[in-house]
Structure formats: structure tokens, C-alpha cells
C-alpha positions as a Markdown table, in Angstrom:
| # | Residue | x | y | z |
|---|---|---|---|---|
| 1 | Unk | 141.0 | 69.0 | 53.7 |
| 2 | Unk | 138.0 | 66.8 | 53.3 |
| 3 | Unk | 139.4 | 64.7 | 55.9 |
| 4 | Unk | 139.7 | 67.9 | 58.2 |
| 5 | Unk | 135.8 | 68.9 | 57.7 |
| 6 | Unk | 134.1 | 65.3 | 58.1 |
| 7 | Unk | 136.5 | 65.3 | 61.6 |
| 8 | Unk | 135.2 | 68.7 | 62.6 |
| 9 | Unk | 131.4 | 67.6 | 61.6 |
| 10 | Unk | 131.7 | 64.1 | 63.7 |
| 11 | Unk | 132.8 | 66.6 | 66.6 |
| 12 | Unk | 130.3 | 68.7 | 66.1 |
| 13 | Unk | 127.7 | 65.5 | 65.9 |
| 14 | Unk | 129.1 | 64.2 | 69.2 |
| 15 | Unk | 128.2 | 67.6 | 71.1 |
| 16 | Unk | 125.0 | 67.6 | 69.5 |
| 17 | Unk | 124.3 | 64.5 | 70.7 |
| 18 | Unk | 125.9 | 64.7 | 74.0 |
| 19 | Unk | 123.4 | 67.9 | 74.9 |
| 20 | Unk | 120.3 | 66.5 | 73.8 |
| 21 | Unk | 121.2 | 63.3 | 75.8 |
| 22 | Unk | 122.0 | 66.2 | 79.0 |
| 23 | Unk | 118.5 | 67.9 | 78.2 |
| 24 | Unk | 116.4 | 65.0 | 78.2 |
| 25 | Unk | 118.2 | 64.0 | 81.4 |
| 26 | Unk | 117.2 | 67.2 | 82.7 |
| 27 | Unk | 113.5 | 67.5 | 81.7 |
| 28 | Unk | 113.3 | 63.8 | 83.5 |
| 29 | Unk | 114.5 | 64.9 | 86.8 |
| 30 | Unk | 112.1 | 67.7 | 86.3 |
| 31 | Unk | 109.0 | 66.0 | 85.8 |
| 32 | Unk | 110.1 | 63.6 | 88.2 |
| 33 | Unk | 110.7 | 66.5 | 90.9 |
| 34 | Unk | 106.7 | 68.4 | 89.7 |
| 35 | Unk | 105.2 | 65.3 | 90.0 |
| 36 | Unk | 106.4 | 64.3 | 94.1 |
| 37 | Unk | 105.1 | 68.2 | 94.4 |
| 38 | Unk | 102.1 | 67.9 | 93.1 |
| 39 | Unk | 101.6 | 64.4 | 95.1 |
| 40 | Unk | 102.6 | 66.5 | 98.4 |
| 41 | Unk | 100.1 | 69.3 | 97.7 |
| 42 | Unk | 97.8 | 69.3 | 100.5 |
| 43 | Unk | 94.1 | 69.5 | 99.7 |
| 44 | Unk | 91.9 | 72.8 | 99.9 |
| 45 | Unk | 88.6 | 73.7 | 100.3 |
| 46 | Unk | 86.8 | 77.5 | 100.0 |
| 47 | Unk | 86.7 | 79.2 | 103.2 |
| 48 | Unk | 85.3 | 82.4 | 103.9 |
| 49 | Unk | 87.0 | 85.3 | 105.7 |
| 50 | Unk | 86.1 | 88.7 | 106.8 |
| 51 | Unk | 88.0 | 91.8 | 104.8 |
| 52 | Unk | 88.1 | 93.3 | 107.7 |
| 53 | Unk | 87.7 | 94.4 | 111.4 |
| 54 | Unk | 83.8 | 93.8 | 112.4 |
| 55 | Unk | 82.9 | 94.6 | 115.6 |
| 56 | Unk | 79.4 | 93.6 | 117.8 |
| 57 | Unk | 76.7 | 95.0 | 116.4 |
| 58 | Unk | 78.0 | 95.4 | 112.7 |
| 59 | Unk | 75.8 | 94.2 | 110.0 |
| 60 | Unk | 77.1 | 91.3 | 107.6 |
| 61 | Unk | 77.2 | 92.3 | 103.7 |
| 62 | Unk | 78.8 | 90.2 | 101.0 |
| 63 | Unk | 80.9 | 93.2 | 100.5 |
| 64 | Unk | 82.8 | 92.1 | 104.0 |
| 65 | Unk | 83.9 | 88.5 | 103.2 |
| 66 | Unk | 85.6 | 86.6 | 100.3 |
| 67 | Unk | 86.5 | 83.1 | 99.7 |
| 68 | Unk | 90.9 | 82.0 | 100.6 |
| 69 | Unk | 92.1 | 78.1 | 99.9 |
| 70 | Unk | 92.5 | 76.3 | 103.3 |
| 71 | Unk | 93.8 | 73.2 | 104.1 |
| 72 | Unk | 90.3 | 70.3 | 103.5 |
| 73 | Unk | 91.7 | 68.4 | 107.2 |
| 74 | Unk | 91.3 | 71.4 | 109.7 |
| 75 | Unk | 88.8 | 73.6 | 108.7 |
| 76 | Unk | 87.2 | 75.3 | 111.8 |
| 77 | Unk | 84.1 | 74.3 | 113.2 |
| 78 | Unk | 81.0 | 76.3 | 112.1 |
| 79 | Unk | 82.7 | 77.7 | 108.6 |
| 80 | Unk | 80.9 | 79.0 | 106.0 |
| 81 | Unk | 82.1 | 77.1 | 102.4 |
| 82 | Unk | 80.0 | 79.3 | 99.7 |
| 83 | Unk | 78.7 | 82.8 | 99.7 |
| 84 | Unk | 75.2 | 81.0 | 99.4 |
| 85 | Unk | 75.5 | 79.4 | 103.0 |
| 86 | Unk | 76.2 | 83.1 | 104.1 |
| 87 | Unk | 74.0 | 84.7 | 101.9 |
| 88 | Unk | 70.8 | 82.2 | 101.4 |
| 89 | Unk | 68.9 | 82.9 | 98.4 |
| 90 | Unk | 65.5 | 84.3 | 99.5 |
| 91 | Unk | 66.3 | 85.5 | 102.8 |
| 92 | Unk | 65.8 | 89.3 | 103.3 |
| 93 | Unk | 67.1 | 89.9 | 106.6 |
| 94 | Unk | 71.4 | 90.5 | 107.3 |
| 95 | Unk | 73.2 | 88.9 | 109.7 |
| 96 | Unk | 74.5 | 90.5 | 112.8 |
| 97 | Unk | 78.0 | 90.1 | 114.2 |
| 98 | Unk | 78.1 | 88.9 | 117.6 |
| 99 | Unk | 81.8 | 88.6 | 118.3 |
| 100 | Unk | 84.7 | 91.0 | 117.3 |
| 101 | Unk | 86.5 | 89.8 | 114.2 |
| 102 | Unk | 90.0 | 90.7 | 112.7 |
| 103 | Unk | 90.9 | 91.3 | 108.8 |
| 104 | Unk | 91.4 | 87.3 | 107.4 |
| 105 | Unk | 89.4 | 85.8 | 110.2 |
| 106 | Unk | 87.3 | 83.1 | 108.9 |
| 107 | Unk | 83.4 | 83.7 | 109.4 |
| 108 | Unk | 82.0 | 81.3 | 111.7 |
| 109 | Unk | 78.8 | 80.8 | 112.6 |
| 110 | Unk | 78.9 | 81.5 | 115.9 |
| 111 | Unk | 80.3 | 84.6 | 115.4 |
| 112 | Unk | 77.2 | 86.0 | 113.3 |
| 113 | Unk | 73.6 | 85.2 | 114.2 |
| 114 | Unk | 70.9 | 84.1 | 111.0 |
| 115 | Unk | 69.4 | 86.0 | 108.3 |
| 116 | Unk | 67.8 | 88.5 | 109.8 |
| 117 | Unk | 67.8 | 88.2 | 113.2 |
| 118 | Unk | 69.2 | 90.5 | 116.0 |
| 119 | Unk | 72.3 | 90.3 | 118.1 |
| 120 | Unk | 70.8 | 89.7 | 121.4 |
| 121 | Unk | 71.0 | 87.2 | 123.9 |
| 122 | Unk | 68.2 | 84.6 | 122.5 |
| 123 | Unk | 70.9 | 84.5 | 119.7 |
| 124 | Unk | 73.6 | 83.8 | 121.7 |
| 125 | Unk | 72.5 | 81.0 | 124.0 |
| 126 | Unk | 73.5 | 77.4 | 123.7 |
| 127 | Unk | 70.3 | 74.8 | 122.7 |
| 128 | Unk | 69.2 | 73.7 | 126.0 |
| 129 | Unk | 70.5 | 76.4 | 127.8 |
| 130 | Unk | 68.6 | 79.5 | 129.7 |
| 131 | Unk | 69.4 | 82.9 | 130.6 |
| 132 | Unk | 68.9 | 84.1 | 134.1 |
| 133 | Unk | 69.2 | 87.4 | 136.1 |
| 134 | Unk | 70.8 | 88.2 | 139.4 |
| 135 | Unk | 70.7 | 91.4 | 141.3 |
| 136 | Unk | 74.5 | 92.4 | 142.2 |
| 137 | Unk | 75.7 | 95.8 | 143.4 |
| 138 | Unk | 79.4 | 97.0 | 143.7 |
| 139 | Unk | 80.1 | 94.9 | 146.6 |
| 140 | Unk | 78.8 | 91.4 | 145.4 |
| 141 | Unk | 79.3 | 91.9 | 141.6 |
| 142 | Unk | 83.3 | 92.6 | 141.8 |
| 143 | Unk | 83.1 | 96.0 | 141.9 |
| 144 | Unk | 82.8 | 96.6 | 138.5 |
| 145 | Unk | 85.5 | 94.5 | 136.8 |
| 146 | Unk | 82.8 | 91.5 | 135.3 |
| 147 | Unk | 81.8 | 91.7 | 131.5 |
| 148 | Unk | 80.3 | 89.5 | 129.2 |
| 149 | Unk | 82.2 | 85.8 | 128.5 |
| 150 | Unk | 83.6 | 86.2 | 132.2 |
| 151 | Unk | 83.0 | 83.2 | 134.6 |
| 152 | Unk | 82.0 | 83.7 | 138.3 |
| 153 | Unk | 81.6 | 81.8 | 140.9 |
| 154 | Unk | 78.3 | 82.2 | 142.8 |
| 155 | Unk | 78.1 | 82.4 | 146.6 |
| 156 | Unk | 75.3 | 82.4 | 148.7 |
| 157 | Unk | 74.4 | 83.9 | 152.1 |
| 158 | Unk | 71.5 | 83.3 | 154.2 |
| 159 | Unk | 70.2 | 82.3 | 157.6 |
| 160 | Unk | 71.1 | 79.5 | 159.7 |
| 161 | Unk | 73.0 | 78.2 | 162.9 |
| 162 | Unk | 75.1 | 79.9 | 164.5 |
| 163 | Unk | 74.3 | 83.3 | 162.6 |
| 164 | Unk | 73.9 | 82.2 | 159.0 |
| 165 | Unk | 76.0 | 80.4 | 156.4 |
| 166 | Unk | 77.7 | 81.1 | 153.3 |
| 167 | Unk | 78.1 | 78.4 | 150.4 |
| 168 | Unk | 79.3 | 78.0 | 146.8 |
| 169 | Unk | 76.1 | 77.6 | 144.9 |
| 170 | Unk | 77.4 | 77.0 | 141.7 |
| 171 | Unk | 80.6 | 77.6 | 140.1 |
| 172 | Unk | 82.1 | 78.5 | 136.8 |
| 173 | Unk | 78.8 | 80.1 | 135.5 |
| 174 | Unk | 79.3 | 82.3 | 132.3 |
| 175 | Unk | 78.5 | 85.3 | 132.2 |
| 176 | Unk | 76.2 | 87.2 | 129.0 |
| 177 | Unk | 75.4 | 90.0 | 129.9 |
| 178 | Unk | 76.8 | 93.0 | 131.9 |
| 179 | Unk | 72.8 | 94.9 | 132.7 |
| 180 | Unk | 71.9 | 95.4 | 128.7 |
| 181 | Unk | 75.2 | 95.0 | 127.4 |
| 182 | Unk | 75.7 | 91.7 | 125.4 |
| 183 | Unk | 79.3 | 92.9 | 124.1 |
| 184 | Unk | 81.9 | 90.5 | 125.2 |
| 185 | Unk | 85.0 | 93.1 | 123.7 |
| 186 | Unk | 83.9 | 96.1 | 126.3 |
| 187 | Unk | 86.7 | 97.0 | 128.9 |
| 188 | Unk | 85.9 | 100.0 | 130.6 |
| 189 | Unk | 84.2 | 98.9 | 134.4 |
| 190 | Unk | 80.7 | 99.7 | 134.9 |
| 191 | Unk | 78.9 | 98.8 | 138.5 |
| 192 | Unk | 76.6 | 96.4 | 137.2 |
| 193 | Unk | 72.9 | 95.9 | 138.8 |
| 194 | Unk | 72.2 | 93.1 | 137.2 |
| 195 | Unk | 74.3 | 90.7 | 135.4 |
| 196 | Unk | 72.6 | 87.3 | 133.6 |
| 197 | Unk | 74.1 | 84.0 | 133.2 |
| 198 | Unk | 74.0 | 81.2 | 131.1 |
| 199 | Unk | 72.6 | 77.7 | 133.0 |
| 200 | Unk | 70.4 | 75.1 | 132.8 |
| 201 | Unk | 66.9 | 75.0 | 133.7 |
| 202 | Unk | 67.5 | 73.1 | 136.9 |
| 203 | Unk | 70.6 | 75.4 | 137.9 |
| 204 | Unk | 67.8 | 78.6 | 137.1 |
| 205 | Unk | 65.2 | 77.1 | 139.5 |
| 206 | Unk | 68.6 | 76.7 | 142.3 |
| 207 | Unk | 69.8 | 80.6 | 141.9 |
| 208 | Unk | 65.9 | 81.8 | 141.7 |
| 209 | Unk | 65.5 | 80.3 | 145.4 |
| 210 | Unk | 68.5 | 81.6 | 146.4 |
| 211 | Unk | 68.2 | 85.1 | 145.4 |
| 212 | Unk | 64.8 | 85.0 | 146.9 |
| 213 | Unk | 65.8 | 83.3 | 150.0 |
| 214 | Unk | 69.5 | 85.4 | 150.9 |
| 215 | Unk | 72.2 | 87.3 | 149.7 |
| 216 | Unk | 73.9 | 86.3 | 146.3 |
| 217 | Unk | 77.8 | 87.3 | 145.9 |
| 218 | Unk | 80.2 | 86.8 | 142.9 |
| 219 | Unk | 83.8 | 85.2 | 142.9 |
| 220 | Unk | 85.8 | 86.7 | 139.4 |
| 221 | Unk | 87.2 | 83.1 | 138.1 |
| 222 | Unk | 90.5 | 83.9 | 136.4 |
| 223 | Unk | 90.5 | 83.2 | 131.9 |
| 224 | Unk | 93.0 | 80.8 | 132.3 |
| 225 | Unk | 91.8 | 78.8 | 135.5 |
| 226 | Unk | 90.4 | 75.5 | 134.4 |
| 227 | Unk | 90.1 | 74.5 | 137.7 |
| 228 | Unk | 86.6 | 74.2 | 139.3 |
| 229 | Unk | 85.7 | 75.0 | 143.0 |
| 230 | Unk | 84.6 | 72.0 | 145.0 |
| 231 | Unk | 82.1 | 72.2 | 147.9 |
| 232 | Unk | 82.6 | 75.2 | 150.1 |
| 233 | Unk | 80.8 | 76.5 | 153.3 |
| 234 | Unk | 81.7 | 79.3 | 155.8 |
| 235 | Unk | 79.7 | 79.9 | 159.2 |
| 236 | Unk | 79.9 | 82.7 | 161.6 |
| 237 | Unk | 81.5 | 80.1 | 163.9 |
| 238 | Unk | 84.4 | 79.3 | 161.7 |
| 239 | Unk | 84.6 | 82.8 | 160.6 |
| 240 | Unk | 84.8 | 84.8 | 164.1 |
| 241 | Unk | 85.5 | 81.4 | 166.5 |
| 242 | Unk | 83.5 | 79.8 | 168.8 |
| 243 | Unk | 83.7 | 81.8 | 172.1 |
| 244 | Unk | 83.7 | 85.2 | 170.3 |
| 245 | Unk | 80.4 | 83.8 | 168.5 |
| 246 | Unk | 79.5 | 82.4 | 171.8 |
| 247 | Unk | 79.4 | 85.9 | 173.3 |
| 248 | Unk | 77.5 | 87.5 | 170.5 |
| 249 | Unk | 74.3 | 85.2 | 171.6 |
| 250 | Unk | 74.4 | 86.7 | 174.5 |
| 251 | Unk | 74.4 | 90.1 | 173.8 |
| 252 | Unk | 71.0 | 91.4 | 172.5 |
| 253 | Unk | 69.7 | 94.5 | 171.4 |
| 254 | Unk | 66.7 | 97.4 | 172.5 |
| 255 | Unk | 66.1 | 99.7 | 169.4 |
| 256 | Unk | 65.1 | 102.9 | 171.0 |
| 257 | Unk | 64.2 | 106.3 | 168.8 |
| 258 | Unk | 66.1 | 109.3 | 169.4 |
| 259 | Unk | 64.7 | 112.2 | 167.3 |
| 260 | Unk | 64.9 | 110.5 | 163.8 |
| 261 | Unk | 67.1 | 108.0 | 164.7 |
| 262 | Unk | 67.2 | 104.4 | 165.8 |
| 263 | Unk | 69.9 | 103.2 | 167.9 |
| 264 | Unk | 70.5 | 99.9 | 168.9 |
| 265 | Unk | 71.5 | 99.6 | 172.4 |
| 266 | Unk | 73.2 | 96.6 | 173.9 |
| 267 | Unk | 71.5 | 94.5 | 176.4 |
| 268 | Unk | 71.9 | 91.2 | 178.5 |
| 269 | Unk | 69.7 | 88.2 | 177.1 |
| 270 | Unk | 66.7 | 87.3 | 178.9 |
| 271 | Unk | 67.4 | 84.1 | 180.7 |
| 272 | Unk | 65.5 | 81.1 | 179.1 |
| 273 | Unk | 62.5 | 79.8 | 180.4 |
């Protein structure tokens, strides 16, 4: 009997044994296994994000952002890290948004202007940079179709040989503004009388001759076209032929008054000399 129970207690011993020997195995592979996790956790950093849509125009309150853990290597550009970079202590005036923004976007700089300053274009220019108007109508300004953060292509037409010349100005100019409207997310087409671009101050001085000088026109560039227009120049010449344009100098006109009106009539060119 005795020899029955001190069998059944070594048994009972050798299980023991063997399951505390299969549990520290165990708890080895798992700290083994937390700590290659924890040496493949990437590292964070606080960004802030919006809590939801903001549109142009909408004012900034702390109330609208809050902090999310994102990855330390590819934090965009212009991020805000604390709500004291947002929000600086002593500073009165809100920020205004500039640029739409969806829920969990992060807030970037560039998308709000400073503490108390308004969302117009002085807020939105690039250092260095200068904004610029040009007179368009429905013909020259693409009937309607520009808005803000477009690019164009600027043409222009004036007098020369041969009955005047047209010629790429300058191309790829952005666009920021549509007459007073500064918001880039409008879609509905407006005829524009004025729209104002974005260029240095020797491309300003260029387009103020210009517009003084002939007749601007607009090319619509397309958002995906990185391309950029090389040199380009159209005359009458090229555009009707030479004997056609040949025949138009020597046609000239009489303006005679009938009633209220002026007509042009058609008449042989004086001989030279």
C-alpha cells in the first residue's frame, strides 16, 4: 500500500515538474516575442487634426482640433505638434481657414492663416511673390470655367507686321483669385472681370505692359499637366496665309455716317508715293 502511494506521489511530482518546466518555456517565448514588438514599434510624435469638415472662411477654435500619434519619420510639412503652436499664449486674434479640410486631416499651416489675421490674399501669397490683376471677359477668361488654384497660360495680342502678333507671355501662372473670391473649393462658373495671379515682381512689371499695350487672353492648363509651354507666336500671316493677307493690305476702308451709323465701306489703296 505504501509502496502504491509513494508511486502515485513520484507521478504526481513528475507532472508537476513537467508543467512548470512547459510554463517557464512558455513565458520565455513570450517575452522573447513582446520584446522584438516593442523593438519594431515605430516612433510617434503628437500631431494635430481637425474634428471635422472646415471650410474657407471658418474660424479656428481649440474646440476643432485634437492631438493623434503619427509616425516621428513623415510628419507633413507645416504641422502643428502642441495646442500652444496653434493656440499661442497671448494672442487674441483666431485663425482663419484658408483651404477646405476633411474630419482627421492634420492642420497645417498653410491651411490656416496667423492669430488674428484675415483670410485674404496678403495671407495667401508665397514670400517674394506679388499679386497682380488682369482684365478678362468671357471670351479671354475661358468663359467662365477659371477659379482659384487654376493655372493659365497667358497670351498676348497686340500690333505689329503683317497685322499684329500673338505670343505666350508667360505660362503656368496660378491663379488666386476669381474678382473677390479667394475660395479655391467654388465650382459653379462665374464670368470673371478680373482674375489676379500670383508672379514675381519682374513677371508683374511684363503683364502690366502688356495689358496696357494689347489684348490679354487665357489658356485653362489642365491639373494634371506638368508640362510647360515653350515659346509660341502666331501672326496674321501664318494664321490667314500669305496671299489672303497680301490682299487684305490692299483693301482699305472710307467710314461714312448713315443716320446713326458708321459703315465701313471698301475701297482700293491709294498707290504709294
Amino acid at each position: 500500500m505504501r509502496m502504491i502511494f509513494g508511486l502515485v506521489l513520484l507521478a504526481g511530482l513528475a507532472l508537476a515538474g513537467f508543467a512548470i518546466h512547459t510554463a517557464q518555456n512558455r513565458f520565455s517565448q513570450y517575452k522573447s516575442a513582446l520584446a522584438s514588438s516593442q523593438q519594431a514599434v515605430v516612433p510617434v510624435k503628437d500631431v494635430y487634426v481637425v474634428r471635422r469638415q472646415l471650410r474657407y472662411g471658418d474660424p479656428l477654435r481649440p474646440s476643432d482640433v485634437r492631438s493623434i500619434s503619427w509616425p516621428a519619420n513623415s510628419i507633413p510639412a507645416g504641422a502643428f505638434g502642441s495646442m500652444d503652436e496653434i493656440f499661442p499664449q497671448g494672442e487674441t486674434g483666431i485663425r482663419t481657414v484658408l483651404r477646405v479640410m476633411e474630419r482627421d486631416e492634420p492642420l497645417l499651416q498653410a491651411k490656416v492663416t496667423k492669430p488674428g489675421q484675415e483670410a485674404g490674399i496678403a495671407a495667401t501669397l508665397t514670400p517674394g511673390m506679388r499679386a497682380f490683376t488682369l482684365q478678362v471677359d468671357v471670351n479671354s477668361g475661358v468663359s467662365g470655367f477659371l477659379r482659384p488654384g487654376d493655372r493659365v497660360d497667358v497670351y498676348w495680342t497686340g500690333g505689329g507686321g503683317d497685322g499684329g502678333v500673338t505670343r505666350l507671355i508667360e505660362p503656368n501662372m496660378p491663379l488666386i483669385a476669381i474678382d473677390q473670391q479667394t475660395d479655391e473649393q467654388r465650382n459653379n462658373p462665374t464670368i470673371a472681370r478680373n482674375v489676379t495671379v500670383e508672379a514675381p515682381p519682374a513677371v508683374v512689371a511684363k503683364l502690366a505692359q502688356a495689358q496696357a499695350t494689347g489684348r490679354l487672353s487665357l489658356a485653362l492648363v489642365g491639373v494634371q499637366d506638368e508640362t510647360e509651354s515653350e515659346s509660341v507666336e502666331a501672326t496674321l500671316r501664318e494664321v490667314m496665309g500669305a496671299e489672303e493677307t497680301a490682299a487684305r493690305r490692299d483693301v482699305c476702308t472710307v467710314r461714312t455716317r448713315k443716320g446713326s451709323d458708321v459703315v465701313l465701306i471698301p475701297v482700293p489703296c491709294p498707290a504709294d508715293g
